[in-house]
Every structure is written in structure tokens, then in C-alpha cells.
N, C-alpha and C positions, 0 to 999 in steps of 0.2 A: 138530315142535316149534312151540311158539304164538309167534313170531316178536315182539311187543310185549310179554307176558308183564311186569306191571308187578316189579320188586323189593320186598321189606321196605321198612317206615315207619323214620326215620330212629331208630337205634339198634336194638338187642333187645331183643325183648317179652318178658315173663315166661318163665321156664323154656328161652329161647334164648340159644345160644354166644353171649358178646359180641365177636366174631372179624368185622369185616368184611372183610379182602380174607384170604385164607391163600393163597400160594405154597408150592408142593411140588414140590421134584426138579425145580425147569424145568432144560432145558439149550436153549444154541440152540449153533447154528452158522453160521460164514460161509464161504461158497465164492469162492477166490481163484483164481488163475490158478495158482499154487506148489501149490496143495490146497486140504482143507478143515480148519477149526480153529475149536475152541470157544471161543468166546468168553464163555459161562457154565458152569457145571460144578454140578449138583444140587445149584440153591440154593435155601433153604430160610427160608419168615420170614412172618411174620404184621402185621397191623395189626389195633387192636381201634378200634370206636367210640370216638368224639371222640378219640382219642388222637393223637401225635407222635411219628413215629416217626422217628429220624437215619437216614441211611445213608451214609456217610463211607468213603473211602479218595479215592487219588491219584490222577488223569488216568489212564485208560485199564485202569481195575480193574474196572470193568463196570457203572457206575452208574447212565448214563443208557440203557445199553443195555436194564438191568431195566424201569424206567418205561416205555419203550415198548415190551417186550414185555408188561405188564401191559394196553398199552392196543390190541396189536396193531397196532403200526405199526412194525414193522421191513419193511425193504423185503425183496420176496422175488422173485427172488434179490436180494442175496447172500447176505441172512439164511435163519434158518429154524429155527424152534423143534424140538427132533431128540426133547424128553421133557417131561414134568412136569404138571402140571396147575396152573392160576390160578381160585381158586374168588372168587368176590364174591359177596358174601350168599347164599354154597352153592349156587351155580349157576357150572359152569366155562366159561367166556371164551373158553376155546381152540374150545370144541365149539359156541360163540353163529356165527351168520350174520353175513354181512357188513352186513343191513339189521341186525340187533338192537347189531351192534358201535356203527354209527353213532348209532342212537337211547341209546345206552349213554353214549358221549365227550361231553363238554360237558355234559352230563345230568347222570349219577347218579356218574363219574368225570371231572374237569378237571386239565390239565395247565398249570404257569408254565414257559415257556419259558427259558432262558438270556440271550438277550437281546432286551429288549424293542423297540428299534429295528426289528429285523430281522424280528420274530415280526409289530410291527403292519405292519398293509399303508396304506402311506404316501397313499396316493390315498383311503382313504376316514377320514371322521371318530371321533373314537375313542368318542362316542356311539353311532353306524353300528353300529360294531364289537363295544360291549357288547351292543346290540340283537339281534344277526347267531342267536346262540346264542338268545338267548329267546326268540325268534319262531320259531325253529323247534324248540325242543322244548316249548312251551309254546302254540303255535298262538293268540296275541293281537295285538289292532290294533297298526298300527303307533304308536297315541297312547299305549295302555298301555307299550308296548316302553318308549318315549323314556319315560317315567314312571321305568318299573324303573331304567333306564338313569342317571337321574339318581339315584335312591336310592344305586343301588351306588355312583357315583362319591361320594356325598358318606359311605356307608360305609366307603369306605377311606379316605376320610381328602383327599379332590380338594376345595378352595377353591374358593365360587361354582362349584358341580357344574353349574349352570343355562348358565352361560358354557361352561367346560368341553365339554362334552357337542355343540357344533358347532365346535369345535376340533380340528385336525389333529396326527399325534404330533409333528410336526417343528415344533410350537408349543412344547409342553410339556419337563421337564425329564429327567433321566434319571432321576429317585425318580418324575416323576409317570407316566411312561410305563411304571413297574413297577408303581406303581398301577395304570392302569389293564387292564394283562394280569389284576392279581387281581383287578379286578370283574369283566371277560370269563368267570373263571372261577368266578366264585362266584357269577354272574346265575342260573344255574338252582338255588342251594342245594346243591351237589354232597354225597354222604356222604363223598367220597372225594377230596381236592385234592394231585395229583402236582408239587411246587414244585422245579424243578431249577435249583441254584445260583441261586433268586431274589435275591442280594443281592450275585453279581459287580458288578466294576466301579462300584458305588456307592459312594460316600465311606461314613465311617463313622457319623457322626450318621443318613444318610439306611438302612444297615444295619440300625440300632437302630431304626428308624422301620418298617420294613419287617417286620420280625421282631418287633417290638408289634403290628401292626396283624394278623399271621398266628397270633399267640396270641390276641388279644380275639377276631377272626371263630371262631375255637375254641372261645371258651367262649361267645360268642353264638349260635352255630348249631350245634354240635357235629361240627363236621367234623373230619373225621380228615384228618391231614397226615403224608403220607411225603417227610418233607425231604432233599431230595439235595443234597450237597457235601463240600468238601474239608476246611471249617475247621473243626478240633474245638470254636473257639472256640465261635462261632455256634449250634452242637449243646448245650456248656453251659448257654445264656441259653435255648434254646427247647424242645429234646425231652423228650419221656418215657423213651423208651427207644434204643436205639444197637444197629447191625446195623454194623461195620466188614467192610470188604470187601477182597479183593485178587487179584488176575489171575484175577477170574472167581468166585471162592468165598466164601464167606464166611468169616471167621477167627475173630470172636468177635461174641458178642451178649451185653447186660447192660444193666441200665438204666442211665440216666447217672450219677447218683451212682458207683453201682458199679464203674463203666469208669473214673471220674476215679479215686476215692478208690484202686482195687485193681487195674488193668490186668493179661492175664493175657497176653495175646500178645505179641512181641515187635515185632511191627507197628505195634501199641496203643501199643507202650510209646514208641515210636519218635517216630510220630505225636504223642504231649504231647510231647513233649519240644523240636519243633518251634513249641510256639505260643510266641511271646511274652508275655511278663506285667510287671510294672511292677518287681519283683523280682531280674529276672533280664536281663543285660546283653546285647548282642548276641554275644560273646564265649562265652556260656555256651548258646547253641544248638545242638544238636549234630542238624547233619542225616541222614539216613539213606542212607546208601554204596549206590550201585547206580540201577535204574532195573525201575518194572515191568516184567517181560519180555513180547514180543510176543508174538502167538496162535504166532507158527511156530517157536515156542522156548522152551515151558515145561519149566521141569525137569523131574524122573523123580519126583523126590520132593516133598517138602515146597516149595511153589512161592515161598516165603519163604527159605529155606535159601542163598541165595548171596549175600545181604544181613542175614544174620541172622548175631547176634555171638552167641548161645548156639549154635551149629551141630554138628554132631554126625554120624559118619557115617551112623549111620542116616536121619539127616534128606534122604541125597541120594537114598536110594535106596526110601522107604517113606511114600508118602502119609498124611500125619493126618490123621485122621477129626473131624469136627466132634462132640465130645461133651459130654455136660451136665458143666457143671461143679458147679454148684451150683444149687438152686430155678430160675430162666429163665436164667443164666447158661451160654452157651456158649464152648469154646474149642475151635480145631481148632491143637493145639501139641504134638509129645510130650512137651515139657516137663510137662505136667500127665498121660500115662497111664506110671504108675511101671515096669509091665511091660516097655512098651518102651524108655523113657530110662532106666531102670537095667541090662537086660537085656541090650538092643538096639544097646547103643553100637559093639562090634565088630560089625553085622552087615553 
């Protein structure tokens, strides 16, 4: 294998899939001391060029575990991918080297961390640090580097970039130190920018700010965004399309219109009903009974089924299969295959 091996030019050329990352059937697993348990389960989902894609469920349903098995950095042990394949511009990830992984991250796929504080490294300047990445996948002086480096910072949106750029994070605010993870990440042009819960902990004006500046770099450079988080809200104002997730699987995909306007999962349905709106009193929220289940304790059946108020007995004992619902639209609910939920109720 040609170990450098450059990728496609940013987007599909004539007569080619416009699919940049497709995930198929991954599963991984973690090895514990109690056993071993999976903690993803034959998931399945695609990103196209420029596009946005959500991926949304609750703490501990496997969201950022995906992002970094996309990028192969689950730690191994305990992790360990057990199936599936990760294709990026039709070349799969799993089967790339350890040198081609690295010339890969930073490069042609970047990742936003959770939080910024912790992700920058405090002793070095956050110029340094835009730099760090573009000198090394891009092999230029270090006078060009500071160049870039100031560009990006004043393309996201960083005040006097020129000041900025020999500035320390423990200068700057907690909006600007989220800024500058996404120039870190967008210094080399990435096709492909992995944003996990970029907009915790930031008030909401600074939200809004963050989540504008990750739609314009989209339509200025055409990168494709796999937005990871919790709030459906967020998902509304910025995705294309919505992949919901839960203990491991996927439950439904649709684009967001379609998720807001017609929700088919009971998950889904769960999840709106939890956001606030200006309409609707605090009185009138109605949270979701239970708690994701851990890896050493998934049910038999339907992994939804003991927090789920349409519930059924077949539901405890007979896994739903993710199936089309309609055109891109999937649901994994028996509520929608009539065979089983009109059939199947006694089994």
C-alpha cells in the first residue's frame, strides 16, 4: 500500500458518488474487568460533501465514541473495533497504517474537541498552536505558518488576529478559545471537520456565534460537518440531515425538517419534547423516564423498550431492525413494521 497516497480534490468530480465519509456495520467493543461489551452495535451512516450532518442522543449513547473511531483513536485496550468498515473518499481507514492515519487527522479530517480550555495546551501560544498542524502537513516556513495562522484566526471571527496570535488561551474568553480550536482545525482546509458538542458550556449569544461561523466556513470552503451533541435545538438552526442515536445504535435518520415536522421514534419523540421553546412553560416539559442503559446491561430486546411508553411485549424480547421508512428516512421501531406490531404483540 502507497502509504501517502494523496485523496480526491475537495468535492466529487463528474460521474462520482457524492458520499465523503460512509460508515458501515462498525461495531467496537470495550474490555472491562466484569467482561467485554459493545459499546456500538452495526452502525450505519454516511456524510456527503459540504454537507451537515447532526448526530444527537443523550450522554453515553455512543456519540463521541463514533467520532473517534472514525478517526482511530480509541484507546486499545480497552477499545477495539470487533467489525464494519469506515470508507473516506472510498478508501477504508481501518485497513490505512499508522503513518497514513496521521498524515490523514489534522489534514484531510479535523476534530473540535469538548472543551476548549483543556484541549489547548496552556504553555504554548494559540498562534503556536494554529501553526503546530500546518507546518506539518503542509511542510512551510515557519513565517508563512504565522501568516496562515493569522488568516484563520481572523476567519473565525478572532479581533486584531495580529495581537491574538502571540496570546495565550488563558488570555482569551471561553467563545474565543472555541474560536480558536476551529482555526486549529480548519488550518489545513479539512473535507471533513468532526465538531463534538462545540458549543457546551458557552452562554447563548456566544452558541449562536459559534454555530454561524460553522455554517459560513461551510459554505466558504465546502466542508462537511458531522455535528455531535445533545441539543435538538442546535441541530434545528444548523444541520442538513439528523442520524439520532441510542445505547450504541442508531434509531432513526431523516433530514431535519422531517425529524422536527414528523418524528417517528419514540426516542425522537421524547427528545422534542424536552427542548424548551417560548410557547411552552416549564410545567409543560415532560422528560424521559429512565436512564441510557450501561454496556453490562442492555436489554434483550428493543434497547428503548423500558423507557418507552408505546411498549409492547414483543418489544422486550425481539430486536428492531433499522429499516427504511420512507425515501432517506430510517426508523428502527416496531411501531412502524405492521407484521410485527400487529402480529407480534403476544409473542
Amino acid at each position: 500500500m502507497v502509504e501517502n497516497k494523496e485523496f480526491h480534490g475537495r468535492g466529487a468530480g463528474k460521474g462520482m458518488v457524492e458520499t465523503l465519509l460512509d460508515v458501515r456495520n462498525l461495531s467496537l467493543e470495550f474490555a472491562t474487568e466484569q467482561g467485554t461489551y459493545k459499546a456500538l452495535e452495526n452502525l450505519s451512516f454516511s456524510v456527503r460533501y459540504g454537507e451537515i450532518l447532526g448526530i444527537v442522543g443523550e450522554s453515553g449513547c455512543g456519540k463521541s465514541v463514533t467520532s473517534l473511531s472514525i478517526l482511530r483513536l480509541i484507546p486499545s485496550p480497552p477499545g477495539k473495533i470487533v467489525g464494519g468498515e469506515i470508507f473516506f473518499e472510498g478508501r477504508d481507514v481501518l485497513k490505512e497504517s499508522y503513518v497514513a492515519m496521521r498524515a490523514l487527522r489534522g489534514n484531510k479530517i479535523s476534530m473540535i474537541f469538548q472543551e476548549p480550555m483543556t484541549s489547548l495546551n496552556p504553555l504554548f501560544t494559540c498562534g503556536n498552536q494554529v501553526m503546530e498542524a500546518y507546518r506539518l502537513h503542509r511542510k512551510v516556513s515557519k513565517k508563512e505558518a504565522r501568516e496562515k495562522a493569522i488568516a484563520m484566526l481572523e476567519l473565525v471571527g478572532i479581533p486584531l488576529p495580529e495581537k491574538r496570535v502571540d496570546e495565550y488561551p488563558h488570555q482569551l474568553s471561553g467563545g474565543m478559545r472555541q474560536r480558536v480550536m476551529i482555526a486549529i482545525a480548519m488550518a489545513c482546509d479539512p473535507l471533513l471537520l468532526i465538531a463534538d458538542e462545540p458549543t457546551t458550556a458557552l452562554d447563548v449569544s456566544i452558541q449562536a456565534q459559534i454555530l454561524q461561523l460553522m455554517k459560513d466556513l461551510r459554505e466558504k470552503t465546502r466542508t462537511a460537518v458531522m455535528l455531535i451533541t445533545h441539543d435538538l435545538g442546535v441541530i434545528a438552526e444548523t444541520a442538513d440531515r439528523v442520524v439520532v442515536m441510542y445505547a450504541g445504535q442508531i434509531v432513526e435518520e431523516a433530514s431535519v425538517k422531517e425529524l422536527f415536522d414528523t418524528p417517528k421514534h419514540p426516542y425522537t419523540e421524547g427528545l422534542l419534547r424536552c427542548i424548551p421553546r417560548a410557547d411552552r412553560t416549564s410545567e409543560e416539559l415532560i422528560p424521559i423516564p429512565g436512564t441510557v442503559p450501561s454496556l453490562n446491561a442492555m436489554p434483550e430486546g428493543c434497547r428503548f423498550a423500558p423507557r418507552c411508553p408505546f411498549r409492547r411485549d414483543v418489544c422486550d424480547v425481539l430486536p428492531p431492525e433499522l429499516r427504511v421508512f420512507s425515501g432517506e428516512s430510517k426508523v428502527r421501531c416496531h411501531r412502524h413494521n405492521a407484521a410485527v406490531w400487529n402480529g407480534g404483540a403476544q409473542a
